[in-house]
C-alpha positions as CSV (number, residue, x, y, z in Angstrom):
1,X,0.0,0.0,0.0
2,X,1.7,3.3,-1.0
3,X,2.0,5.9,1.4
4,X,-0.1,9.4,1.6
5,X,0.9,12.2,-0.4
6,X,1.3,14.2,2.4
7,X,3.8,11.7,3.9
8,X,6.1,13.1,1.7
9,X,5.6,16.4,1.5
10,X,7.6,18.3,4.5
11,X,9.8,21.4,5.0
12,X,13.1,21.5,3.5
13,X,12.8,18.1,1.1
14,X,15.0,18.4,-1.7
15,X,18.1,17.1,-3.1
16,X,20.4,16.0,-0.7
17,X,19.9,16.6,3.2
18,X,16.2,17.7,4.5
19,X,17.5,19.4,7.3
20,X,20.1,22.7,7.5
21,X,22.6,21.6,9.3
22,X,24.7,20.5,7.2
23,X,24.5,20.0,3.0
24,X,25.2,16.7,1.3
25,X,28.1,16.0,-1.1
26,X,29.2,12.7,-3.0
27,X,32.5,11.8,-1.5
28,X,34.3,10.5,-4.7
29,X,33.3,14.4,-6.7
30,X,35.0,16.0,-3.7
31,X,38.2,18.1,-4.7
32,X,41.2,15.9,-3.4
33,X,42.7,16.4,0.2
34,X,46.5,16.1,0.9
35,X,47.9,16.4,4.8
36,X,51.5,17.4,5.5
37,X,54.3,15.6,4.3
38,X,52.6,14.2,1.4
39,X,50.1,12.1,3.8
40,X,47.5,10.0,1.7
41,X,46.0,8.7,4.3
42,X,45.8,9.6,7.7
43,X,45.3,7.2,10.2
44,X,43.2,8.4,13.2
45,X,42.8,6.4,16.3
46,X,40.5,6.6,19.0
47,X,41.3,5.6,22.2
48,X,38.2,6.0,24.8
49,X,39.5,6.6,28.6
50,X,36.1,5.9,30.5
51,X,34.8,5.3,34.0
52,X,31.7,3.8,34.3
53,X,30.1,4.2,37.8
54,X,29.6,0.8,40.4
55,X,25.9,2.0,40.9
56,X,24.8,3.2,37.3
57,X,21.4,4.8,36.8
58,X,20.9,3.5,33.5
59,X,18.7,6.2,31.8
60,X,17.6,6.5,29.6
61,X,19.4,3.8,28.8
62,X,22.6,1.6,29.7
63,X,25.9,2.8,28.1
64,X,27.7,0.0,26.0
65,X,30.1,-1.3,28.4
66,X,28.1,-0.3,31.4
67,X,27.5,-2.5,34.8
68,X,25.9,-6.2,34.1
69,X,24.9,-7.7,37.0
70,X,23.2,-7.0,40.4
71,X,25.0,-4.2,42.6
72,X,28.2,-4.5,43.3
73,X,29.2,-5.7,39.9
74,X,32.4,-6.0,40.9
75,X,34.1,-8.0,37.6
76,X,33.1,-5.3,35.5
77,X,33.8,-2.6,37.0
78,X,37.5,-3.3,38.1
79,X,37.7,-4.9,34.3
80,X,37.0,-1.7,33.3
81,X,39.2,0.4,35.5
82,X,42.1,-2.3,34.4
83,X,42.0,-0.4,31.1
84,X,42.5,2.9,33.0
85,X,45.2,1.3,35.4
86,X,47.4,-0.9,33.6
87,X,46.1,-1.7,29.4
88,X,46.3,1.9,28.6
89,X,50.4,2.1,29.1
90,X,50.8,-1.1,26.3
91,X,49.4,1.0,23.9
92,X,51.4,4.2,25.1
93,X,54.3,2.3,24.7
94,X,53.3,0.9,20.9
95,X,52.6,4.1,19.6
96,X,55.6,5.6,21.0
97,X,57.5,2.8,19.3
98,X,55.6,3.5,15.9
99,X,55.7,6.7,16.1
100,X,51.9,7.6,16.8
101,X,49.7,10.2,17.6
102,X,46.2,9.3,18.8
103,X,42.8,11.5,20.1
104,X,42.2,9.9,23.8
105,X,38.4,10.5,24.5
106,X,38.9,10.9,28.6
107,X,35.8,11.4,30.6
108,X,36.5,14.1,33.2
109,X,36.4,11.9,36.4
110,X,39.0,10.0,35.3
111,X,41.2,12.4,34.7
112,X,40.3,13.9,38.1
113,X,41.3,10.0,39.4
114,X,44.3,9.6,37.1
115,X,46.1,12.8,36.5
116,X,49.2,11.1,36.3
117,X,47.6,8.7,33.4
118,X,46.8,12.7,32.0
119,X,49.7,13.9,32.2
120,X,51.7,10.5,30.4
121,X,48.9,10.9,27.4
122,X,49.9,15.0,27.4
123,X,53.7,14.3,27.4
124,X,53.6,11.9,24.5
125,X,52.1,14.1,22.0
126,X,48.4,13.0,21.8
127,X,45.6,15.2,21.6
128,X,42.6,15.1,24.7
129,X,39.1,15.1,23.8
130,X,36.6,15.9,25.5
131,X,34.4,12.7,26.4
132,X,31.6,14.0,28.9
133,X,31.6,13.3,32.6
134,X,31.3,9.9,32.8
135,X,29.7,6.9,31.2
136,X,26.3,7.4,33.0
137,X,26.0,11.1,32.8
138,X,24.4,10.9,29.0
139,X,23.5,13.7,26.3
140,X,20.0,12.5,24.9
141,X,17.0,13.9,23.4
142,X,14.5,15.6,24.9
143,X,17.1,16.1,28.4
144,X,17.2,19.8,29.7
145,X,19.3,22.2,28.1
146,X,20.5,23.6,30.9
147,X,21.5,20.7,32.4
148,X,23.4,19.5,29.3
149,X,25.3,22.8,29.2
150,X,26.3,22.0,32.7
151,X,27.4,18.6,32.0
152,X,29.6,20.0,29.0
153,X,30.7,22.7,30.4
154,X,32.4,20.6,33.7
155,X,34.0,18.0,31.6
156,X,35.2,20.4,29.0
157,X,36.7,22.6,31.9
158,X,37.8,19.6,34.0
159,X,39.7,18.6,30.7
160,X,41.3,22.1,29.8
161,X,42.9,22.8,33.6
162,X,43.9,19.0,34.1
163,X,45.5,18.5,30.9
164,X,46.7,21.8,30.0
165,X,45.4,21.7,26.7
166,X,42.8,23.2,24.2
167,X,40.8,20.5,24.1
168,X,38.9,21.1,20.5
169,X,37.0,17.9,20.2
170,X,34.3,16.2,21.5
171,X,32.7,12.7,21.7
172,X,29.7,12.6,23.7
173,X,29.3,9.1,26.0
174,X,28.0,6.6,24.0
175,X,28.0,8.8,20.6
176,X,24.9,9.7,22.1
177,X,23.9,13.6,21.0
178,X,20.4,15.8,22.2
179,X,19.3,18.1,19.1
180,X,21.3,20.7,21.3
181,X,24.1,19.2,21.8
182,X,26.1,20.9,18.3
183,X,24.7,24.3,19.5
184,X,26.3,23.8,23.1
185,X,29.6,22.7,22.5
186,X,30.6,26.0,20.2
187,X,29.2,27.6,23.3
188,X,32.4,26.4,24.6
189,X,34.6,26.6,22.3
190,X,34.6,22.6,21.1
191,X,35.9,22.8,17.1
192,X,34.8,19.7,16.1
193,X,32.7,16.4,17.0
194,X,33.5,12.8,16.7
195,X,29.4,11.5,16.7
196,X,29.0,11.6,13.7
197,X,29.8,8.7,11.3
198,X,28.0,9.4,7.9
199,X,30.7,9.9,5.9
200,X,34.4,9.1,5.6
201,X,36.0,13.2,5.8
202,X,35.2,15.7,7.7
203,X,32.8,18.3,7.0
204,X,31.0,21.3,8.7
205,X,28.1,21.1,10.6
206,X,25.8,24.7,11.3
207,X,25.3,25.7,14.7
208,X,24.1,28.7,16.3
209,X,27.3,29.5,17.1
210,X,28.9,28.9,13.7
211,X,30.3,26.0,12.2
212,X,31.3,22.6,14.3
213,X,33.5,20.2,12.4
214,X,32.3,17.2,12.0
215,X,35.4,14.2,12.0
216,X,33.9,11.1,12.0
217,X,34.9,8.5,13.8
218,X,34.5,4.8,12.7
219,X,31.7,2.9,14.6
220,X,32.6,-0.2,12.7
221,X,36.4,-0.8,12.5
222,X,36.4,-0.4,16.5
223,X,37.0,-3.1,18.9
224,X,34.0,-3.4,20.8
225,X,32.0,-3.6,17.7
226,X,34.1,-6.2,16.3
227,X,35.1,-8.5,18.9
228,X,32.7,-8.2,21.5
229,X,29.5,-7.3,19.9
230,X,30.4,-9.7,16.6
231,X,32.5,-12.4,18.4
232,X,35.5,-11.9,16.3
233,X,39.0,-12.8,17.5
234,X,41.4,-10.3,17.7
235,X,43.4,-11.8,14.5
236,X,40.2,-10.9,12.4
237,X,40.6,-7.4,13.7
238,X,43.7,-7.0,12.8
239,X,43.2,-8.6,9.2
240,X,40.5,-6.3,9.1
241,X,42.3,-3.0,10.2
242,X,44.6,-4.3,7.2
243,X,42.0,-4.5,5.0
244,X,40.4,-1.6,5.1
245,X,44.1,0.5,5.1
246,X,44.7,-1.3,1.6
247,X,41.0,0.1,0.3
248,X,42.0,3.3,1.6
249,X,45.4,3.5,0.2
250,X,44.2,2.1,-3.1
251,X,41.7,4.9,-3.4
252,X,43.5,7.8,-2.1
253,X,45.6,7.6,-5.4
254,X,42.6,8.5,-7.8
255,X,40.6,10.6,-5.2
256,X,43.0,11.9,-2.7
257,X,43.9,11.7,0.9
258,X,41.6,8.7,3.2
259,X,41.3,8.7,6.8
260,X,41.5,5.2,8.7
261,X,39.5,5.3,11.8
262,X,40.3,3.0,14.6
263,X,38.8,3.3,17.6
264,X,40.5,1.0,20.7
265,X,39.1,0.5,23.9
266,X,42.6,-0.5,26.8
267,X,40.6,-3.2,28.3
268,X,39.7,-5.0,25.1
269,X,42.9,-4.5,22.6
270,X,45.5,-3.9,25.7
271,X,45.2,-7.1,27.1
272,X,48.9,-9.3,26.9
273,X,47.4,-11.6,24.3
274,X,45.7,-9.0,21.6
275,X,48.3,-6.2,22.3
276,X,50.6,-7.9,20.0
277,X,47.8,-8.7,16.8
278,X,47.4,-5.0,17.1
279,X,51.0,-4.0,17.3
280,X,51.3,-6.0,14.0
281,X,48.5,-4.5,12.2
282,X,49.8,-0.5,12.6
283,X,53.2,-2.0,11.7
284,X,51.8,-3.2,8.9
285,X,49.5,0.4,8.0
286,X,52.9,2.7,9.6
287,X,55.3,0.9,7.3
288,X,53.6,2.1,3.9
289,X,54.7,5.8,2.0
290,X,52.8,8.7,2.6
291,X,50.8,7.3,5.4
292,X,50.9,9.3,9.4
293,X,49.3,9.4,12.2
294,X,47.6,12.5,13.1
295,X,45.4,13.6,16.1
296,X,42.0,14.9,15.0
297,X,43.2,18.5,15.1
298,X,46.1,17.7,12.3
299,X,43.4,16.1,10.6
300,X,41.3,18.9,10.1
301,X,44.0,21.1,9.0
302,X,43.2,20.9,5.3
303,X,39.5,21.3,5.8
304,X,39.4,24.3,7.7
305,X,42.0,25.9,5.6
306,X,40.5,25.3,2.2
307,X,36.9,25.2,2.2
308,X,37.0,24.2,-1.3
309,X,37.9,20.7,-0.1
310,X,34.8,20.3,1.6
């Protein structure tokens, strides 16, 4: 049964996006992109520094990764902080030895736990982003605006005086976003977003505040997705991290520069017998010409510069 005339009839439909906040473009017609140092693609990991609370509250909904079973849940909330405390320095120490600049996503109570962890992340060259409060204090539609503008406003402070840093980006907890939440975070300053993953570049999104960059961050080629929520082992990652780098690499030459989004959680990739599939798969990606790893800022160089590559 076809649907109603009037069903599709509705403000702002027309070719491309039916909503202003951003317009649509076809990603292969895009005027090429080249980084620095003749970079064709730019590899741009993720590396989430969470804490999720003992006693979550759960709404409006339970963060992936959040508490399991009945209070205290004990075995996944120290698995958790294990990340924080101890998996987080093997992959400090591989992209020191590959020469590799990451965005760490930190919620701001850990950093208020775990300066120290701060300040290692700060002294090797990688770029903080700004990852909300905690893993329980969510950004959702229909929530107060007031009280989201708190919540981003603490972690994006907490971030700036513990880290000493700018802190441009933003990824909310659980990618999850309120139709405000673009429109607050140029309130404070935020440059660019990481929620979004429609496309494979960045591009601008329209807030009241001007434009927010969107640099999208792969929800696919990330290690939760893959290994825990599709029961892969950690050599199927790494074939697949491989993979996808030899797409990437293969276009880059007709189209111009590719970004390879990797997002890596410490407890899941850092443990003794993964850290070494996924030393081998950077190796692999890091060993290639024109390729670098670049923290989201270095990223967007080229696309705030030269709007004609948007």
């Amino acid at each position: 049964m076809p649907l109603p005339d009037e069903f599709l009839q509705y403000p702002l439909r027309r070719h491309g996006m039916d909503h202003d906040r951003y317009q649509w473009s076809n990603l292969f017609e895009r005027s090429p992109v080249l980084w620095e140092n003749d970079t064709k693609v730019a590899v741009l990991i993720t590396v989430p520094i969470e804490f999720f609370p003992l006693n979550p509250q759960g709404k409006p909904f339970k963060s992936p990764g959040s508490m399991v079973t009945a209070y205290p849940d004990f075995r996944h909330y120290t698995t958790r902080d294990y990340g924080n405390r101890v998996a987080v320095f093997r992959f400090l120490k591989c992209f020191k030895d590959l020469n590799i600049k990451a965005n760490f996503a930190v919620n701001s109570e850990v950093a208020e736990r775990y300066p120290a962890l701060i300040a290692e992340i700060v002294a090797d060259g990688h770029e903080i982003v700004a990852h909300g409060i905690n893993m329980d204090t969510l950004h959702y539609g229909g929530m107060d605006e007031a009280q989201e503008r708190a919540q981003i406003e603490t972690s994006v402070n907490t971030l700036r005086r513990l880290s000493g840093q700018a802190v441009a980006g933003w990824m909310s907890p659980a990618v999850s976003e309120s139709f405000n939440t673009p429109d607050l975070l140029t309130e404070f300053g935020i440059n660019y977003v990481c929620d979004w993953a429609n496309d494979e570049l960045p591009y601008p999104i329209k807030t009241t505040n001007g434009d927010l960059m969107a640099l999208p961050v792969s929800q696919e080629l990330n290690d939760r997705q893959i290994i825990v929520n599709y029961h892969h082992t950690e050599e199927s990652f790494g074939q697949q991290i491989k993979d996808q780098f030899d797409w990437l690499y293969h276009e880059s030459v007709r189209y111009g520069g590719r970004i390879l989004s990797l997002t890596l959680h410490p407890y899941i990739m850092g443990l003794p017998y993964r850290i070494q599939t996924l030393r081998e798969a950077l190796t692999y990606v890091m060993s290639k010409p024109n390729v670098s790893a670049l923290t989201g800022t270095e990223v967007l160089k080229p696309f705030v510069s030269d709007a004609a590559a948007l």
